[in-house]
N, C-alpha and C positions, 0 to 999 in steps of 0.2 A: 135448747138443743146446742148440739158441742160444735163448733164453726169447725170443717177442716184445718185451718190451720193450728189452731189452740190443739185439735187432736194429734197433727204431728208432733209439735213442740212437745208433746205431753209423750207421747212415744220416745222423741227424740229423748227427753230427760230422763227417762224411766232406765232408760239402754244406757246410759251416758253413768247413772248414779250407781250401774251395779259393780259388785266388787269385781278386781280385776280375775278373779280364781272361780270365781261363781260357774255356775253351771248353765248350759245352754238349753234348749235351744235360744237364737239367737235371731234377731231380723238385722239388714247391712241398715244403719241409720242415717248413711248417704244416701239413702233413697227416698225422696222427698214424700213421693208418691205412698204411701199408707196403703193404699187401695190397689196396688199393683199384683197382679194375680201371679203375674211371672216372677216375680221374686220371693225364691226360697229362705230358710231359716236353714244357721248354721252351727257345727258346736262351737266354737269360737267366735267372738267380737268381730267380725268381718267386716270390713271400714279400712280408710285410711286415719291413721294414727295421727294426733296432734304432736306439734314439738313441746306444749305443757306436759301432753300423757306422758311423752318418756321422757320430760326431763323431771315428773312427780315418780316416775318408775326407778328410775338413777339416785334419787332423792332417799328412798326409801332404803336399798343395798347399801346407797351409801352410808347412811346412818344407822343401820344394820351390824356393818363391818367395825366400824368407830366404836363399836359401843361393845363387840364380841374379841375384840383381839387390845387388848393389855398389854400397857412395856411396863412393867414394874419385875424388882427379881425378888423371890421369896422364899421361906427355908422350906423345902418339900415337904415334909409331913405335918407341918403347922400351919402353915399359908400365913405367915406371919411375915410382913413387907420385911426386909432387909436394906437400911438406910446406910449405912456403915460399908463402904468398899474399900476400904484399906488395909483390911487382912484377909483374903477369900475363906472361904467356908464349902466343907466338901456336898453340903446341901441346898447348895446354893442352886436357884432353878429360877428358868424365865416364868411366869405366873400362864398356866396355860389356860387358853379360850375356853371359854364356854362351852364351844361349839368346839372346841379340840385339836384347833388348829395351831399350826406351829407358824411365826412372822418368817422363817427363812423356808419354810416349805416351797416346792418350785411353782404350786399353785398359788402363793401368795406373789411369785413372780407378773403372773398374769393379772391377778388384783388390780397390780400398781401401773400392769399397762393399761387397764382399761379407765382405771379413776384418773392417769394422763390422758389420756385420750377421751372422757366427758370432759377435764377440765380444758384441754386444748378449745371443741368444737363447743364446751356453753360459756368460757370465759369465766367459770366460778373456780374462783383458785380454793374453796373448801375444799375439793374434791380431793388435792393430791394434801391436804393438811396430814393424814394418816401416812400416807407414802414417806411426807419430810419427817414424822413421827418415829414410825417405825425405824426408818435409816439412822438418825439420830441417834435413838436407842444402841441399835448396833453399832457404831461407834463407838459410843459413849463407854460401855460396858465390855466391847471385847476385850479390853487388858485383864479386866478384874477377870472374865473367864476365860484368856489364855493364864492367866497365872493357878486359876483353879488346877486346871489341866493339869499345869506341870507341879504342882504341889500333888493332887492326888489321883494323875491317871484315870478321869476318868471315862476317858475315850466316846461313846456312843450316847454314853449318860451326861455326859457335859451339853449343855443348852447351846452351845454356842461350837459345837464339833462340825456341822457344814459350813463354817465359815473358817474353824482352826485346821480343818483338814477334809476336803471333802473325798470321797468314793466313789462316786456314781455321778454321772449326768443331772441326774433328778437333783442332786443336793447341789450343783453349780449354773448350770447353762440358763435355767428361766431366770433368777436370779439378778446372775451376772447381766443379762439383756436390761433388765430391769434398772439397774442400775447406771448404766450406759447410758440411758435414755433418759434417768432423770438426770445425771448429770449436763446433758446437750437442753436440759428445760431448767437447767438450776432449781432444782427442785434438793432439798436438804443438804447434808455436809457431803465432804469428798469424800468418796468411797475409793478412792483408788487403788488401797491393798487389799479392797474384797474382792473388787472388780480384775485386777491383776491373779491372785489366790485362785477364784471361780474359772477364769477364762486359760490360766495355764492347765487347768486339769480337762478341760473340754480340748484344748488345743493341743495338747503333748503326752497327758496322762491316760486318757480313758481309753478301753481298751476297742482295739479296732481287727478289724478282716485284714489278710496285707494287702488290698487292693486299698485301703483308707478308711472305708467307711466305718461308720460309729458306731460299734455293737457290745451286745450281754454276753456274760459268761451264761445267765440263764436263760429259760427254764431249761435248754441243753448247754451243751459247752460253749460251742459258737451258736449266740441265734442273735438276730435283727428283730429291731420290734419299731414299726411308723411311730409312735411315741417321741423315737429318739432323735425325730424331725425336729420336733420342737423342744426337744430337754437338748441339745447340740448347734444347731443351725444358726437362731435368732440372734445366739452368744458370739457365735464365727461372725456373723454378719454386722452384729455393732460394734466388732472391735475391727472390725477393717474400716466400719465407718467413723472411729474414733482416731484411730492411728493412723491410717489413709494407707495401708498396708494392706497389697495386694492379695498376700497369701491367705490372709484370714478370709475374703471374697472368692478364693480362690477353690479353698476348703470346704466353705458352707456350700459354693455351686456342685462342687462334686457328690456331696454327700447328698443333697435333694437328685441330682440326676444318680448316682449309683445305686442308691437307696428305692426308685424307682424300678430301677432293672428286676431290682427284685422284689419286690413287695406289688406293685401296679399290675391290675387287669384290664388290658385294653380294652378287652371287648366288652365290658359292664365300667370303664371307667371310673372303677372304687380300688383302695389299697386294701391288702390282706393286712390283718392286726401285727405277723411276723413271720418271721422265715427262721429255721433249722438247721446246719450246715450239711446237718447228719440223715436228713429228710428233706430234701429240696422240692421235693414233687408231693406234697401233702396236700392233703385236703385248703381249703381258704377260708376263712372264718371274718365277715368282712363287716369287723364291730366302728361303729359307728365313730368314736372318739377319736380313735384311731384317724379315721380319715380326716376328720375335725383339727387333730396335730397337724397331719400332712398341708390341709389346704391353709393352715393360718401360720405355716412355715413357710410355706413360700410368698404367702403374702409380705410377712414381715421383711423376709430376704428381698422383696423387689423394691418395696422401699427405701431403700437405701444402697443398693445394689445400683454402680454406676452404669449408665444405660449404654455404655460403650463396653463392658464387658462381656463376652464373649458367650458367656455363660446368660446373659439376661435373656436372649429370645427364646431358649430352650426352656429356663425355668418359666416364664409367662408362658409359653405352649403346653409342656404339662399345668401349670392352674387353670387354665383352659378348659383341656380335658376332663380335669376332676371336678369340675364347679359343673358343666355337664352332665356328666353321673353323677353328680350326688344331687341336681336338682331336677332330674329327672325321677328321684322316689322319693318325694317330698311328699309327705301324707295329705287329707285334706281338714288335716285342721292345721296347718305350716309348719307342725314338726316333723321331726324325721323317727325312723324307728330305731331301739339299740343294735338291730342286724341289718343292716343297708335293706339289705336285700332281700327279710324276712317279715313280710308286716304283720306277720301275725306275732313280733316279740314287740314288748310295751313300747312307747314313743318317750322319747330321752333328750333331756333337757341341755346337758352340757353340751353336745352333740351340735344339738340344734342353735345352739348360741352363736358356736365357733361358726357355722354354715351361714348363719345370717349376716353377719359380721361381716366374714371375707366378702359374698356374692355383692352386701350395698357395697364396699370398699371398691372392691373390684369396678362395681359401675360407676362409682366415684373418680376414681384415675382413670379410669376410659379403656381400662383393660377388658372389659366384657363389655356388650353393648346392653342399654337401661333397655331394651326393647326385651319384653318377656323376664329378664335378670332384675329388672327394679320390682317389678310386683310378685317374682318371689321371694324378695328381701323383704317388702313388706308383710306379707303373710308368713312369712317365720316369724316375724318381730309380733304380730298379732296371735300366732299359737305363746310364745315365747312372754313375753307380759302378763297372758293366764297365770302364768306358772311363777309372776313373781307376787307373793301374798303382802297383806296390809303390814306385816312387820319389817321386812324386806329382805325376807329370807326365800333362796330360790329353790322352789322344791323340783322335784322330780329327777334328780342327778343322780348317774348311776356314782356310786363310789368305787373305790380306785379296785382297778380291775387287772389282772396279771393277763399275762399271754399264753394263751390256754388252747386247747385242742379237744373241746368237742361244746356243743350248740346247749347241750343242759348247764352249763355253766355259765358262760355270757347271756341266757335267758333271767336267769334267778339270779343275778348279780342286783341288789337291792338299792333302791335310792334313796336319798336322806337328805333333807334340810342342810346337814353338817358337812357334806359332799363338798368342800371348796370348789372345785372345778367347776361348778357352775357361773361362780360370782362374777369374774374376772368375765369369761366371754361376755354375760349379761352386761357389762357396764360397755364393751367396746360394740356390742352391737347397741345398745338403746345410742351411745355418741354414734355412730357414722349414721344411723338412721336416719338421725337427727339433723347430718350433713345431707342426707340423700333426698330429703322433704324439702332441704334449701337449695338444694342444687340448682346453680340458677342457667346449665345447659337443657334440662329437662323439664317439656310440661306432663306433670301428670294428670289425665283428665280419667272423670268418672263418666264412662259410656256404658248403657246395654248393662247396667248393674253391676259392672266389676270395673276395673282400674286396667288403666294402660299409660306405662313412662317412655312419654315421646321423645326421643331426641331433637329437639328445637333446627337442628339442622336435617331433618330425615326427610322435611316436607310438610304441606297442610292436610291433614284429614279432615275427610267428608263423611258428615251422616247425613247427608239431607234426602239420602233415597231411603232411610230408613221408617 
């Protein structure tokens, strides 16, 4: 006969060996008890997370990425390496990913913060070995493709045109942040003329409201879109923290509170995707990424944002608010859904990254309190782990989605493996998780079959009438 304990153990391993994507139902395997009648089965892994599990989850993305994005340049319709940089060639092209992503995309911005950010909090300097990779690359080869350029014009088709000339926010601002930041970690060569290039077009060139703020010509002539939280802000915010230049802190605080005025719903605490100049009173469409930009803008912003700025108690009161609302419709499997507000549209991965990420962060600097905020950091990171598979590709991302005006559209916006925007949250939330399991202000104890993170300062709890 099977001794209770060899049958936990044996449960315990059984729970412990399945894949991380696999299908549920699911029993919590913090619960010693086997025989316990009160405790249900769940779709998701529901447990506290190990710091092995997400740093074998980090592990996986990260060798994932390493192995999908290529710096070689090659002649476009041949795929034939091009060794020879001493006379450009009008076919001249970076060798694109697998997976179809481009290394100066602003999503690859986010990438490189989050592979700083595991390598900060597990001390494995592989992590940023791609970040010094890719930067290098750029370097190394923008002469050869500004000379293409000016030999054969070819503007949007040149590989290397967000860096000879950007347009848009999206082709500077992540980016730029990006680089900022490995520079203060010494992390590859000097970027100075990218980081200079990127940060002039967010600071002087993109086109704005005349009250300041950051906006699109599209999809109307004037419109605002929370996106442009974080394709703008992060970029204002580390060049004030590189320069020590007030106005660029100055800029970023304005545009997270202007950008508010208009986008934010108080009374549900979520942002609308964007705003019309031509239709200001429209319907609100309150997709999920969106607010994902918004909350991990102002997170990056307070970061570095001196705490004697004027502007810092206003932007921590709005992340506040919106970490609030957005974890108030957290599903019950810790994702979120792609319409905040609609659970009947699919449950969305990118989304739910950025949300995990900010709320441990948050509890982490002591901006929100770990009471009720730490355990749903960890139950996003438990939906959120489902979703990264044995290769280390993160599924379930919606792909990149326009600013749209009606609910059939942002329902059927399809997810894909090749979705970048998922990778980068994934890496910055499995690191702070990772900080938030060591946090060593906070006990977290397993009672009553769920989880609760104590502030060590809050007091002793008692179960002993239970």
């Amino acid at each position: 006969m099977t001794s209770p304990t060899a049958l936990i153990a044996a449960v315990a391993a059984a729970l412990l060996a399945l894949p991380a994507h696999a299908d549920g139902p699911y029993r919590n395997p913090d619960n010693k008890s086997v025989y316990d009648a009160g405790e249900g089965t769940y779709p998701v892994l529901y447990k506290k997370p190990t710091v092995a599990e997400i740093t074998a989850s980090l592990d996986r993305i990260r060798g994932y990425m390493e192995a999908t994005t290529p710096t070689k340049v090659i002649h476009k319709d041949s795929g034939v390496q091009i060794t020879d940089f001493s006379k450009p060639v009008a076919d001249a092209v970076v060798e694109p990913s697998s997976a179809e992503w481009g290394i100066q995309v602003y999503e690859m911005g986010v990438v490189h913060a989050g592979l700083m950010k595991a390598a900060a909090v597990t001390g494995d300097k592989q992590y940023t070995a791609m970040t010094a990779r890719h930067f290098q690359f750029i370097a190394d080869k923008y002469p050869y493709f500004k000379a293409q350029e000016q030999q054969f014009k070819l503007k949007r088709a040149n590989s290397f045109a967000r860096m000879l000339e950007p347009r848009s926010l999206d082709d500077a601002g992540s980016m730029c942040a990006a680089m900022v930041r490995a520079r203060f970690a010494k992390i590859g060569p000097d970027m100075s003329q990218f980081i200079e290039t990127c940060s002039n077009w967010v600071y002087k060139k993109q086109f704005r409201l005349p009250d300041g703020t950051l906006a699109r010509e599209r999809p109307q002539a004037v419109s605002l879109w929370a996106d442009d939280l974080y394709m703008g802000v992060p970029a204002l915010a580390e060049m004030g923290h590189l320069t020590g230049k007030r106005e660029y802190y100055d800029d970023a605080v304005k545009n997270v509170l202007q950008m508010t005025q208009y986008l934010f719903n108080p009374q549900l605490g979520l942002y609308t995707h964007g705003w019309n100049a031509n239709n200001p009173d429209a319907p609100r469409f309150y997709w999920a990424r969106a607010n994902g930009w918004a909350v991990l803008t102002m997170s990056d912003l307070l970061d570095v944002l001196p705490k004697d700025h004027p502007g810092y108690p206003k932007v921590l009161a709005q992340l506040r608010l919106s970490l609030r609302g957005i974890a108030e419709l957290q599903s019950g499997t810790g994702l979120w859904h792609q319409m905040l507000d609609r659970n009947d549209s699919y449950l969305e991965t990118s989304a739910s990254a950025m949300f995990t990420y900010v709320i441990a962060h948050a509890v982490n600097e002591g901006w929100i309190s770990a009471a009720t905020y730490g355990s749903i950091a960890q139950a996003g990171w438990v939906g959120l782990s489902g979703r990264i598979n044995a290769r280390g590709q993160v599924e379930g991302t919606c792909v990149g989605t326009t600013f749209a005006s009606d609910q059939i559209y942002y329902y059927n916006r399809p997810t894909s493996v090749d979705a970048l925007h998922g990778y980068g949250p994934a890496l910055l939330a499995g690191a702070e998780m990772i900080k938030l399991l060591n946090n060593p202000k906070i006990d977290i104890q397993v009672k009553l079959r769920t989880y609760h993170y104590v502030p060590k300062d809050a007091g002793a709890t008692n179960y002993s009438h239970e």
